[in-house]
C-alpha positions as a LaTeX table, in Angstrom:
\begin{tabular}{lrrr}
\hline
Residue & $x$ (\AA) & $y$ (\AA) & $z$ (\AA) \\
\hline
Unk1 & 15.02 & $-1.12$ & 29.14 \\
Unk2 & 14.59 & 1.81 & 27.17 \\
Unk3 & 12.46 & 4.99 & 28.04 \\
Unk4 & 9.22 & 5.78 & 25.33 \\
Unk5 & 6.75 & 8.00 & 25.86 \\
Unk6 & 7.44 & 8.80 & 29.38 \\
Unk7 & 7.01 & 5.52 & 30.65 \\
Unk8 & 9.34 & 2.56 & 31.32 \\
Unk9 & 8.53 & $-0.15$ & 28.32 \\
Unk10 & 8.81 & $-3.80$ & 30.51 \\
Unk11 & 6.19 & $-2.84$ & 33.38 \\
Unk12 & 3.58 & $-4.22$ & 31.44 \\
Unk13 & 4.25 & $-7.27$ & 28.92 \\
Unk14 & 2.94 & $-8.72$ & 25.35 \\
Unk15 & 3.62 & $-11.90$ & 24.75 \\
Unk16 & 2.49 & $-13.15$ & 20.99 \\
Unk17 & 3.18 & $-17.03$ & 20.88 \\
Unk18 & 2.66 & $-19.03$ & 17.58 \\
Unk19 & 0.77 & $-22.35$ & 18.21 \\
Unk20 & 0.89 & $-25.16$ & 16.04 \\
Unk21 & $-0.64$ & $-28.70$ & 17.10 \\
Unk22 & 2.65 & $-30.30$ & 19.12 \\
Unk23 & 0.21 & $-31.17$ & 21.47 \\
Unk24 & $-2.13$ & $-33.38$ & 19.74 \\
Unk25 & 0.45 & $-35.04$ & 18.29 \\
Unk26 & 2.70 & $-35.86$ & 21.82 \\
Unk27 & $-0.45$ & $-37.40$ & 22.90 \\
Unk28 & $-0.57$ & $-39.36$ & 20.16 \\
Unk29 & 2.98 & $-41.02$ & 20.81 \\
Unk30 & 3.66 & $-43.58$ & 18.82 \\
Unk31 & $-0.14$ & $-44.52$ & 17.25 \\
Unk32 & 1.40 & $-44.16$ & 13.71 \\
Unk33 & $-2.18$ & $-43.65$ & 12.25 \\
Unk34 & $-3.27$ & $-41.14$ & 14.30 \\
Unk35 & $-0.45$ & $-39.03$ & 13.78 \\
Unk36 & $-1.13$ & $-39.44$ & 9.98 \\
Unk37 & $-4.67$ & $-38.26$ & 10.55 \\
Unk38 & $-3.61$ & $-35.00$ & 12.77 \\
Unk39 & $-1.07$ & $-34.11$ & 9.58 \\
Unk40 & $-3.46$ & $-35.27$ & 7.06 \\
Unk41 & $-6.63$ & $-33.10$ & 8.60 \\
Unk42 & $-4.46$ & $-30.32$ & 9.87 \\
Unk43 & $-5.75$ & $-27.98$ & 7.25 \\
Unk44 & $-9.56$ & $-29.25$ & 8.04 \\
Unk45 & $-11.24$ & $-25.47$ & 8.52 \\
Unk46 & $-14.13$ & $-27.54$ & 10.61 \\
Unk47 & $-14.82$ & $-31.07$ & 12.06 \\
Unk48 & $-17.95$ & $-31.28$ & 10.03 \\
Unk49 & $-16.59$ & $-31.88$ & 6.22 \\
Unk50 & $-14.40$ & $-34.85$ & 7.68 \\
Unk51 & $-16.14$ & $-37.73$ & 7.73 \\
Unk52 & $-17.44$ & $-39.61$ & 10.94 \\
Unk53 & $-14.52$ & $-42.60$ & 10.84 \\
Unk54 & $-11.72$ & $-39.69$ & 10.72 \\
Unk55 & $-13.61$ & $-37.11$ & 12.74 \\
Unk56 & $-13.72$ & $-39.10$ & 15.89 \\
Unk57 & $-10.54$ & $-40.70$ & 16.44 \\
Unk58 & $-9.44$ & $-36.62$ & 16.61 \\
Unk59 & $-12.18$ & $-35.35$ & 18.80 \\
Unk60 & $-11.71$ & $-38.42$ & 20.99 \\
Unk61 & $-7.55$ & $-36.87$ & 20.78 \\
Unk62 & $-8.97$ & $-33.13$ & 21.83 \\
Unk63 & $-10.99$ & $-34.72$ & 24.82 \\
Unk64 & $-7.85$ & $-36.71$ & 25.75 \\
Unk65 & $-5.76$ & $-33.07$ & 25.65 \\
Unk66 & $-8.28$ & $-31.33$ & 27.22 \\
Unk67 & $-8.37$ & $-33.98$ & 30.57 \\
Unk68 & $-4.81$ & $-34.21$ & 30.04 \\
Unk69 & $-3.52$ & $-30.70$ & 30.69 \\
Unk70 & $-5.97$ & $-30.19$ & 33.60 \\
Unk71 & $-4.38$ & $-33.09$ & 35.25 \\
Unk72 & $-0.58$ & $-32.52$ & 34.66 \\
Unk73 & 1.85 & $-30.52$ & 36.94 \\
Unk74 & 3.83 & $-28.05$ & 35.18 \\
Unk75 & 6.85 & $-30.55$ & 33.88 \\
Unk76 & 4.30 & $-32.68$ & 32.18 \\
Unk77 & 2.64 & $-29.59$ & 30.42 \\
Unk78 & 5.88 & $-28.74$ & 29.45 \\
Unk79 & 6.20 & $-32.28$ & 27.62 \\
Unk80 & 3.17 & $-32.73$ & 26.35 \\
Unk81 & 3.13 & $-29.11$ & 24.38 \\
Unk82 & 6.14 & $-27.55$ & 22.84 \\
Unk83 & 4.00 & $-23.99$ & 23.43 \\
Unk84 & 3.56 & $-24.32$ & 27.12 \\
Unk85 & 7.53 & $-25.55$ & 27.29 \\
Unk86 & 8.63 & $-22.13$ & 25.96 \\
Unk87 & 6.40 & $-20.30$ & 28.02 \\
Unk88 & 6.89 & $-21.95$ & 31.33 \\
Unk89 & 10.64 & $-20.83$ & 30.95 \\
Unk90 & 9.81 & $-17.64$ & 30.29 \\
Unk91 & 7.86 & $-17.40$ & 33.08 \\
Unk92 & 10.70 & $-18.97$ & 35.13 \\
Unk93 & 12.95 & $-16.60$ & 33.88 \\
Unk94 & 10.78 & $-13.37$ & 34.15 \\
Unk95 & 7.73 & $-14.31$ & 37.45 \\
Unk96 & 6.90 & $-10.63$ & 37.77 \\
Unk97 & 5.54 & $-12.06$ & 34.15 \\
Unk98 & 2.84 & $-13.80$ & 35.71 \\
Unk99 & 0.17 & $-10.52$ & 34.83 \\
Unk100 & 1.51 & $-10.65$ & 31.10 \\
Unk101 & $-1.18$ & $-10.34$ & 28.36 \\
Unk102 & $-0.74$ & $-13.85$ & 26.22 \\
Unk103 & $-1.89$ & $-13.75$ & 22.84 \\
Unk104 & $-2.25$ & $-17.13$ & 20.86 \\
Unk105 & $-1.59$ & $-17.04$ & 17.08 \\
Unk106 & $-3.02$ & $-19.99$ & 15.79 \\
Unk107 & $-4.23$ & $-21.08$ & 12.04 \\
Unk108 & $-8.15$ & $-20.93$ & 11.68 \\
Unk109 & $-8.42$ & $-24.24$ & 11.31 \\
Unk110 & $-10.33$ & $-27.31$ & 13.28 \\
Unk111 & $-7.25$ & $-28.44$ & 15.05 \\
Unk112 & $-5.57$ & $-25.18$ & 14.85 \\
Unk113 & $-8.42$ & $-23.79$ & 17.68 \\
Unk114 & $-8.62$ & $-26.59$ & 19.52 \\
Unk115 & $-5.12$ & $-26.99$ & 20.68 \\
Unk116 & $-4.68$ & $-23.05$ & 20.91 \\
Unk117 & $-7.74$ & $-23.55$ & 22.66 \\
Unk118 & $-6.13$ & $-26.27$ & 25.27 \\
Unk119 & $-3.10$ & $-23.94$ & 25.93 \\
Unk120 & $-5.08$ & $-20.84$ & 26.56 \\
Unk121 & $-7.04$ & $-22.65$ & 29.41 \\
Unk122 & $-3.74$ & $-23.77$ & 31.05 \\
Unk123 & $-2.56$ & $-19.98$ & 31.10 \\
Unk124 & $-5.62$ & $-18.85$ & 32.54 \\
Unk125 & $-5.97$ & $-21.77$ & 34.78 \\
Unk126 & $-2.30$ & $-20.36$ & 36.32 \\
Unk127 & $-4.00$ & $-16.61$ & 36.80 \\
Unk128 & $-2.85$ & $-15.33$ & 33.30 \\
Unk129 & $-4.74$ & $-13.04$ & 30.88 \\
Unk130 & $-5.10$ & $-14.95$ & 27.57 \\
Unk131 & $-6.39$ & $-14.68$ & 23.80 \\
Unk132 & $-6.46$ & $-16.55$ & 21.06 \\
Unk133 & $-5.85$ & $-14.74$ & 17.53 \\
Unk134 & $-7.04$ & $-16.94$ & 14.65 \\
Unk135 & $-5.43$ & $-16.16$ & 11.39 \\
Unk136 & $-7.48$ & $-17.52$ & 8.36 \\
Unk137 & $-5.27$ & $-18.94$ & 5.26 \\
Unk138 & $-2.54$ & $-20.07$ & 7.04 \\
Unk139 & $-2.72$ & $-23.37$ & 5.31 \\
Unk140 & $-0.12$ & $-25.14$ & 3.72 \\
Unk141 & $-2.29$ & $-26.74$ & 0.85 \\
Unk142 & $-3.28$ & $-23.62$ & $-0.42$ \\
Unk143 & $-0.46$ & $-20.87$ & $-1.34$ \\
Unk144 & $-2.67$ & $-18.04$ & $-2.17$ \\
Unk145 & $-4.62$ & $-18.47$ & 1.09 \\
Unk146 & $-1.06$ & $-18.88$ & 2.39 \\
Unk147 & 0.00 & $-15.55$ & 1.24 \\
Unk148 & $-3.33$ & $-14.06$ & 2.66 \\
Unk149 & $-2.63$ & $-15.21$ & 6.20 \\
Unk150 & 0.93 & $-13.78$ & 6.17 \\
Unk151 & $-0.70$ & $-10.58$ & 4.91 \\
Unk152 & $-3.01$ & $-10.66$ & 8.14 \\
Unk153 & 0.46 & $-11.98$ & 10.78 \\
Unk154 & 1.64 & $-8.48$ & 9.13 \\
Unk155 & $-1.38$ & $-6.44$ & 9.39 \\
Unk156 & $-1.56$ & $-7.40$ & 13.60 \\
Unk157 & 1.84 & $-6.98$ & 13.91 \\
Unk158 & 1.69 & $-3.59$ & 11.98 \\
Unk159 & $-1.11$ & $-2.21$ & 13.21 \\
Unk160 & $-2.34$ & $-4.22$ & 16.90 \\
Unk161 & 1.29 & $-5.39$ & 18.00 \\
Unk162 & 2.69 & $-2.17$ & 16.93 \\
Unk163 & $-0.09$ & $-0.28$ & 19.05 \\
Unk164 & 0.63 & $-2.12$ & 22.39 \\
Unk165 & 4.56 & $-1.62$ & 22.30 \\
Unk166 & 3.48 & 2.07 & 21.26 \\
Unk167 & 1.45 & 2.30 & 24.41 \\
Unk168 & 4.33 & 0.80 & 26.64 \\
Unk169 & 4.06 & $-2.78$ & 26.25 \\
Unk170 & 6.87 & $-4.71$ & 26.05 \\
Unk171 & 6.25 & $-7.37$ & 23.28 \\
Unk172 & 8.11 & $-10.83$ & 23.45 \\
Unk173 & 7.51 & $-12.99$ & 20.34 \\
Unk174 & 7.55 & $-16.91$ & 21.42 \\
Unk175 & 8.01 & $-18.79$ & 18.44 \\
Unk176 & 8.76 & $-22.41$ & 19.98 \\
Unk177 & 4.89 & $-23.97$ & 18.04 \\
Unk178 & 3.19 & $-23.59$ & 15.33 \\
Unk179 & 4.76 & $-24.46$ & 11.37 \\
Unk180 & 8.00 & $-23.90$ & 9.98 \\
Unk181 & 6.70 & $-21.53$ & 7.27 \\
Unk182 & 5.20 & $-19.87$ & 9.90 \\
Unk183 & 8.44 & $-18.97$ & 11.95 \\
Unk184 & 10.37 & $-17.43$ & 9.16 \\
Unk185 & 7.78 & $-14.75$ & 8.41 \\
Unk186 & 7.22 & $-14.11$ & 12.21 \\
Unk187 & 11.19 & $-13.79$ & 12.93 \\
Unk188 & 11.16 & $-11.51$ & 10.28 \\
Unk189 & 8.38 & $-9.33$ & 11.66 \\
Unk190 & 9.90 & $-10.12$ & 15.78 \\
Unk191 & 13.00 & $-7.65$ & 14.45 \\
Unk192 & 10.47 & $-4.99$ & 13.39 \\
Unk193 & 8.44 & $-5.39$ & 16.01 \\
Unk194 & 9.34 & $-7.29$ & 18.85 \\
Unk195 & 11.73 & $-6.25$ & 21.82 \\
Unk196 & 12.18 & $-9.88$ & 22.67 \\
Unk197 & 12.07 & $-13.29$ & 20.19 \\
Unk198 & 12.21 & $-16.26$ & 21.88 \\
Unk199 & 12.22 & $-20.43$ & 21.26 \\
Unk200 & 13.88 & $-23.13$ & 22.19 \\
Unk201 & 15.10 & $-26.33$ & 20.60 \\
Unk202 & 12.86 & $-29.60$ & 21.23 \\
Unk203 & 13.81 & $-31.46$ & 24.70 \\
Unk204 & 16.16 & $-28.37$ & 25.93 \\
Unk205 & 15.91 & $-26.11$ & 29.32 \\
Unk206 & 16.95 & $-22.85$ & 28.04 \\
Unk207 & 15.44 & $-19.91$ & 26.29 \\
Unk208 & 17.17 & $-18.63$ & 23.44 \\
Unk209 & 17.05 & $-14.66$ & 22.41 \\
Unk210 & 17.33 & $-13.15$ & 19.45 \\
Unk211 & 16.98 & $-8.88$ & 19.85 \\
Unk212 & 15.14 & $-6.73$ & 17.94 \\
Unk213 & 16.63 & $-4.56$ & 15.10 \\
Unk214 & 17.47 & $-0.94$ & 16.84 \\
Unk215 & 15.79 & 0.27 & 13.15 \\
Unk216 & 12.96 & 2.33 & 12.66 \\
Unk217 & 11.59 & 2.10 & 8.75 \\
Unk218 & 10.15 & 5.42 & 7.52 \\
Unk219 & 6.60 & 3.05 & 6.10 \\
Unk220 & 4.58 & 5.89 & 5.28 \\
Unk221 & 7.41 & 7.79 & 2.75 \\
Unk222 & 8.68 & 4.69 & 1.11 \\
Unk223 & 5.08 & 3.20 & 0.36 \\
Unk224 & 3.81 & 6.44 & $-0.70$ \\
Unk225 & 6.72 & 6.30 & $-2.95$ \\
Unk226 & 5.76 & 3.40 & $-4.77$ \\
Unk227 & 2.11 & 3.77 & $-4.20$ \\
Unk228 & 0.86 & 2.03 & $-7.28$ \\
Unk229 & 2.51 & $-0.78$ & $-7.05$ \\
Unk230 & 2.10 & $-0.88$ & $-2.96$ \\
Unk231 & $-1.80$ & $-0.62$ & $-3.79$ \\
Unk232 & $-2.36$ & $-3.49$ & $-6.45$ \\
Unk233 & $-0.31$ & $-5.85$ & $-4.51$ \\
Unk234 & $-2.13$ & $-4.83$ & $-1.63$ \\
Unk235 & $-5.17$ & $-5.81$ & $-3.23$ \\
Unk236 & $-4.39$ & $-9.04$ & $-4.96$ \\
Unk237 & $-3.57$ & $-7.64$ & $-8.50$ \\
Unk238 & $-1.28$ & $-8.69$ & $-11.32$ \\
Unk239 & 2.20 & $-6.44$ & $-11.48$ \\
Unk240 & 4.36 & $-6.41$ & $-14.27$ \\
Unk241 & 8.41 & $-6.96$ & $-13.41$ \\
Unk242 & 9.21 & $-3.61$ & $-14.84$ \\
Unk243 & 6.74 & $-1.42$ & $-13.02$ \\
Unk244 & 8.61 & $-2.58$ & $-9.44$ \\
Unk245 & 12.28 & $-0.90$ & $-10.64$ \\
Unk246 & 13.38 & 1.01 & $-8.34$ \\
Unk247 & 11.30 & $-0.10$ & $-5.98$ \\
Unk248 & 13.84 & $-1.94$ & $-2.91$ \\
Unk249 & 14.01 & $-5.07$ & $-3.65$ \\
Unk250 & 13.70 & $-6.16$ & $-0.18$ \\
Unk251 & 9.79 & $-5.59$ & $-0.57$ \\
Unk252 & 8.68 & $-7.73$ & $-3.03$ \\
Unk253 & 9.04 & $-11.49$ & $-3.99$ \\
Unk254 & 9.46 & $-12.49$ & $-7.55$ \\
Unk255 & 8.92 & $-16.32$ & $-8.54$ \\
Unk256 & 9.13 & $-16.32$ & $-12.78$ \\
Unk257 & 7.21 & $-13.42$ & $-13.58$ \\
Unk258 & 4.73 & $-13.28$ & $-10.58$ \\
Unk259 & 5.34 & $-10.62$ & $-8.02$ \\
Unk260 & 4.32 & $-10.17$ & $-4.67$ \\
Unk261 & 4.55 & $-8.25$ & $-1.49$ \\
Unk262 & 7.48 & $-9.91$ & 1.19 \\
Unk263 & 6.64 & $-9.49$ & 4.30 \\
Unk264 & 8.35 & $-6.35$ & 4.90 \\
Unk265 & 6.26 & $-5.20$ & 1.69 \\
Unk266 & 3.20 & $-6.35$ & 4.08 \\
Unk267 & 4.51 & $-5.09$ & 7.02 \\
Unk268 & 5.32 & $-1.20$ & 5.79 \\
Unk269 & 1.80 & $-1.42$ & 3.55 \\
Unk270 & $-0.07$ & $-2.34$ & 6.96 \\
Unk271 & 1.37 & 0.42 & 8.84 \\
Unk272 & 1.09 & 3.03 & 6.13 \\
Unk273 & $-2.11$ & 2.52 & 4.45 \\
Unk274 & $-4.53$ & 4.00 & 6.75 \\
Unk275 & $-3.07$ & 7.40 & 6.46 \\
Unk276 & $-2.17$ & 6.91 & 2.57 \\
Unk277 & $-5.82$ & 5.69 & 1.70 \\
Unk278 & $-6.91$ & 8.71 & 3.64 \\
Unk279 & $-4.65$ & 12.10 & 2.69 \\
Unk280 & $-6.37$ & 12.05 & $-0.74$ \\
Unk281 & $-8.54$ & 10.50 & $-3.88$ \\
Unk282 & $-5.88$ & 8.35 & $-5.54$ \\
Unk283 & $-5.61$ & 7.85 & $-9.50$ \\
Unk284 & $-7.13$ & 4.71 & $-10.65$ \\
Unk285 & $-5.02$ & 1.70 & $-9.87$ \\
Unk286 & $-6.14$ & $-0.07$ & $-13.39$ \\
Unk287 & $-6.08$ & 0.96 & $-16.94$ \\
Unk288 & $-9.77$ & $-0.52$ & $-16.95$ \\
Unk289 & $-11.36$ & 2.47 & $-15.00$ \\
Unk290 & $-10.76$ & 6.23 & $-14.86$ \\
Unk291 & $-12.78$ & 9.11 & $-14.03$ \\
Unk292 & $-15.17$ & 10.87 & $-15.80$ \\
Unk293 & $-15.44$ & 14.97 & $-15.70$ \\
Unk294 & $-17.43$ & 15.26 & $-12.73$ \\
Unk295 & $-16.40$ & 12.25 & $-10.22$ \\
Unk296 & $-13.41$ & 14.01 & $-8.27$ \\
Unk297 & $-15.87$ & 16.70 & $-7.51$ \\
Unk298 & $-18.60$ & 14.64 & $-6.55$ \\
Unk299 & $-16.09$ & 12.50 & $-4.31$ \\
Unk300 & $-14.83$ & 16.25 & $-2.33$ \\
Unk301 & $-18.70$ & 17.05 & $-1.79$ \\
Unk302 & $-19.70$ & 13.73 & $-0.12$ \\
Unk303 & $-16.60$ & 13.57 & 1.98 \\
Unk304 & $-16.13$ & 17.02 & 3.07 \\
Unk305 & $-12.78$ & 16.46 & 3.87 \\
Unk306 & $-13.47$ & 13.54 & 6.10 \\
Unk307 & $-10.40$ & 11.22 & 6.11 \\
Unk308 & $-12.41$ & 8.20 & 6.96 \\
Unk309 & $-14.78$ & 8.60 & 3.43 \\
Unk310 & $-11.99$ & 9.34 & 1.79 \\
Unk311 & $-10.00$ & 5.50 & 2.54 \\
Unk312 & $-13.42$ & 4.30 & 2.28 \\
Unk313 & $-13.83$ & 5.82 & $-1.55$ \\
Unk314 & $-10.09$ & 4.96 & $-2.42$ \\
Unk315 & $-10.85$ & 0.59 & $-1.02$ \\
Unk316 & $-13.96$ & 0.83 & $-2.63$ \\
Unk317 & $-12.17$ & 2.08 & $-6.23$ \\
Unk318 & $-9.28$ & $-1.11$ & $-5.63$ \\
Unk319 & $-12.19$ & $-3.39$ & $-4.91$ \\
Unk320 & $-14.10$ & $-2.36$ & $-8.50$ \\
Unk321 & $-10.29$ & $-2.02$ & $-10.32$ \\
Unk322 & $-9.97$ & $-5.86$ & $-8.33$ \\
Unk323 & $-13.29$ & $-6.78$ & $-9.81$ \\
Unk324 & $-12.62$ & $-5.28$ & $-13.71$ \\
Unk325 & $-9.16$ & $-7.25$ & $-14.00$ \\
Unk326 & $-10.73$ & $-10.19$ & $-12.06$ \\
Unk327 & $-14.83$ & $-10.49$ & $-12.97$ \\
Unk328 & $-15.25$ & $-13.41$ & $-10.49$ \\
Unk329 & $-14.41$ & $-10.85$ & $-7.71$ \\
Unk330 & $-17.08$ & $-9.45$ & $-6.53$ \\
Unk331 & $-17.53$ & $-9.05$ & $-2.75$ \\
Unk332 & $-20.78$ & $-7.49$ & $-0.83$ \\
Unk333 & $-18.74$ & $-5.08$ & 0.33 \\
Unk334 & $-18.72$ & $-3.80$ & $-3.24$ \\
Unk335 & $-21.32$ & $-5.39$ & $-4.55$ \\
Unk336 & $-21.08$ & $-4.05$ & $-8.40$ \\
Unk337 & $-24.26$ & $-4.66$ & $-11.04$ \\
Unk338 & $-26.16$ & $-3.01$ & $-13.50$ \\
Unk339 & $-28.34$ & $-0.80$ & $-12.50$ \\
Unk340 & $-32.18$ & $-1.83$ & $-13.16$ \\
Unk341 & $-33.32$ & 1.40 & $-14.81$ \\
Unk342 & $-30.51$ & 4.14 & $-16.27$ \\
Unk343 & $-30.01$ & 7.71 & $-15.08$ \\
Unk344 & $-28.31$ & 9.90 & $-17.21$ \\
Unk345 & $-24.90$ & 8.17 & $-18.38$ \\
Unk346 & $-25.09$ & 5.70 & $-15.36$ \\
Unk347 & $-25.52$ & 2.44 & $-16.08$ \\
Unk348 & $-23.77$ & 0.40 & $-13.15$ \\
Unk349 & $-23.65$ & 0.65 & $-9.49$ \\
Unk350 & $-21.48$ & $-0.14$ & $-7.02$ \\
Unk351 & $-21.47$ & 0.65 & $-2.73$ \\
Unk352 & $-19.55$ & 2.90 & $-1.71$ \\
Unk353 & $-21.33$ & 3.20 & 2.57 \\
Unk354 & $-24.23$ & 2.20 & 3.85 \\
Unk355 & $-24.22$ & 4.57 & 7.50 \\
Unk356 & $-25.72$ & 7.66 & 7.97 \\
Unk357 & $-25.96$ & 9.52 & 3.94 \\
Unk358 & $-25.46$ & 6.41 & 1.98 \\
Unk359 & $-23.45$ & 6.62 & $-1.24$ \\
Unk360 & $-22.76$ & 4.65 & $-4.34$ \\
Unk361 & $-20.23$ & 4.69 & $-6.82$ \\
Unk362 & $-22.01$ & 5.06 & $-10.84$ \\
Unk363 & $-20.58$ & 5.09 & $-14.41$ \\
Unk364 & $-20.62$ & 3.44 & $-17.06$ \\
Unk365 & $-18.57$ & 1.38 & $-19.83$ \\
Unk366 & $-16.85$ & 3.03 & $-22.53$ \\
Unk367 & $-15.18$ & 0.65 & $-24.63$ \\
Unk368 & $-13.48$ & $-1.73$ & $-22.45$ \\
Unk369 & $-13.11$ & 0.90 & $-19.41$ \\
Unk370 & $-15.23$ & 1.68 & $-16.86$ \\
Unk371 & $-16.11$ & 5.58 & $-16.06$ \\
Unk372 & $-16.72$ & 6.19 & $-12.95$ \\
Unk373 & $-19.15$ & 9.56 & $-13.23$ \\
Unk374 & $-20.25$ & 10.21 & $-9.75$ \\
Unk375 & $-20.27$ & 9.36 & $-5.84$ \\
Unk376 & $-24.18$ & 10.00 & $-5.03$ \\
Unk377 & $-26.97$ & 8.91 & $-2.75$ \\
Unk378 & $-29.28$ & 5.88 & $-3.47$ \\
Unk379 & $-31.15$ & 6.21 & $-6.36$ \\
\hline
\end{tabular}
C-alpha cells in the first residue's frame, strides 16, 4: 500500500463494477427467443416504446431475476450473474471488504437498470453500501451517443473516481459485466485511475489483476497546450486534421478525416477543464463569432474575478460557437433568439445565469459572424 495524504490508501475501498445484462440472459438458458429479445431490446431507453407482445416476456424475465437472486445462496448468484461472480471473489479474497462502497456502472437503458438494479439489492442484502451510476449513450446502435457515454465513463473517472482515491479510497475497477466496447475504454481509464483492475474469465475461480500505471499525466499543462482543439472536441465540433499537429497523438482518434477525443483526450479534458474554463475569458473557439470592442470588459465587470462566472461565460460562448456551426443546436441552457425589440447594436440574446444578478450574452450579426457586444442584465 502506498502512503497519500497522510493516510494509508486500502482502509477504506471503491469498488466501480461495469454491469451488463449476463443475468437476464443466464435465466434465460436456452429459450432461443428470449435471448434474441434481451439482445434485440438491449438498447430500449424504457419499457414503454416496446410494444406489449415484446415488453412482457422481459418484465416477466426481471420478475423471474428479481425472485431469483433473493432465493439463491451465494454459488448460485455467482452463476446466474457474471457481476456478482467477480465480486463474490473479491470479497473472498479481501472480507475486511465487506464495508466497501460498490458503485454500479450500468448503460441508461430499460434492461441496463433493471439488472444493475437486481445486483445492487444482492450487495445490500449482504450489508454492503451500494449505487448505481447510469451512463446515458452507452448504446451500441448509436455511435455518437456512443462516444457521449465514454465522454461521461471519463468525466466520473476524472473528476468523482479521481476524488475518492484523492481522499484515500482505494479504487478497484471490476470489469467481469457489462459490453465488450465497454471494457476497453474502462481498462484504459483502470491504469489512470484505478489501484486495482479486476475480471475473470466465464466459468473460472480466480481473480485476475492487472496494476495500475505508477504514471501521473500533467492534464492541466498539456490540455492548456492545445486548448483549441481540447475545447471544440470537448464540445462536439468539427476539427480539421492539420489543426491537431503536434498535438500527441495518443489523444485523439482519427477515422478518414473525422477527429475525435480518445479516451485519454477525455480523460485529461475532464480533469483539466474546470480550472482551464475558469483562469480566464478564452478567444472564440469558431471563426463564426468574435468580440466586439466592449464585451471583454463587460465580461471582467459581471464576474469580478469570480472563477465560477468566468467557466460559466467561457461554456456558455462553446455552446453559441456549438450552435453557429451547428443551427439545430440549441439547448435551454443557452437558449439563443432574436431579441423582440433592439437595443443599441443588439439584436440577439442568449443566457448566460439565471441566480442571483442574471446575465445574458447580446450582439449581433455582421456578415456571417456573430459579435458578441456585451454580458448585461435582463433587458
Amino acid at each position: 500500500m502506498s502512503e497519500e495524504g497522510g493516510s494509508i490508501r486500502g482502509s477504506r475501498q471503491l469498488v466501480i463494477s461495469t454491469c451488463g445484462t449476463s443475468l437476464l440472459t443466464n435465466l434465460a438458458g436456452g429459450d432461443t427467443e428470449l435471448r434474441k429479445r434481451i439482445v434485440s431490446h438491449a438498447n430500449a431507453p424504457t419499457a414503454e416504446g416496446l410494444p406489449s407482445a415484446a415488453r412482457a416476456p422481459l418484465e416477466e424475465l426481471i420478475d423471474r431475476a428479481v425472485r431469483a437472486l433473493a432465493d439463491a445462496d451465494r454459488d448460485t448468484q455467482r452463476r446466474l450473474s457474471a457481476e456478482l461472480n467477480g465480486l463474490h471473489l473479491l470479497r473472498r479474497e479481501h472480507p475486511h471488504g465487506a464495508g466497501s462502497l460498490h458503485w454500479l456502472v450500468a448503460t441508461d437503458t430499460w434492461l441496463g437498470r433493471a439488472t444493475a438494479e437486481c445486483i445492487r439489492s444482492v450487495l445490500e442484502s449482504s450489508g454492503m453500501q451500494a449505487q448505481t451510476r447510469l451512463v446515458p449513450g452507452l448504446r451500441t446502435d448509436d455511435p455518437r451517443a456512443f462516444r457521449e457515454g465514454v465522454s461521461e465513463l471519463a468525466r466520473l473517472c476524472a473528476q468523482d473516481v479521481k476524488a475518492m482515491r484523492d481522499g484515500g479510497w482505494r479504487v478497484v475497477f471490476h470489469l467481469t459485466g457489462s459490453f465488450k466496447a465497454v471494457h476497453g475504454f474502462m481498462q484504459a481509464l483502470g491504469m489512470l485511475y484505478a489501484d486495482d483492475i479486476v475480471y475473470i474469465f466465464e466459468h473460472s475461480d480466480t481473480l485476475l489483476h492487472i496494476p495500475r500505471l505508477p504514471v501521473e499525466l500533467d492534464a492541466r499543462r498539456i490540455v492548456r497546450e492545445h486548448q483549441l482543439v481540447f475545447r471544440r472536441l470537448a464540445f462536439n465540433l468539427v476539427v480539421a486534421p492539420e489543426h491537431v499537429a503536434g498535438m500527441p497523438e495518443t489523444l485523439y482518434e482519427q477515422v478518414d478525416d473525422i477527429i475525435d477525443l480518445s479516451v485519454w483526450g477525455q480523460a485529461l479534458w475532464h480533469e483539466a477543464q474546470g480550472v482551464l474554463l475558469s483562469e480566464q475569458l478564452w478567444p472564440p473557439a469558431s471563426e463564426k463569432l468574435r468580440f466586439g470592442d466592449g464585451f471583454e470588459g463587460s465580461v471582467e465587470s459581471a464576474c469580478k474575478r469570480q472563477p465560477e462566472r468566468i467557466r460559466i461565460v467561457n461554456e456558455r460562448l462553446m455552446q453559441l460557437a456549438r450552435h453557429l456551426e451547428q443551427e439545430e443546436y440549441n439547448p435551454a441552457s443557452l437558449d439563443f433568439k432574436k431579441l423582440k425589440v433592439r437595443r443599441r447594436r443588439w439584436t440577439h440574446e442568449c443566457d448566460a445565469w439565471s441566480d442571483r444578478e442574471a446575465r445574458r450574452l447580446y450582439g449581433h450579426f455582421d456578415g456571417g459572424v456573430f459579435v458578441l457586444d456585451a454580458l448585461a442584465r435582463h433587458l
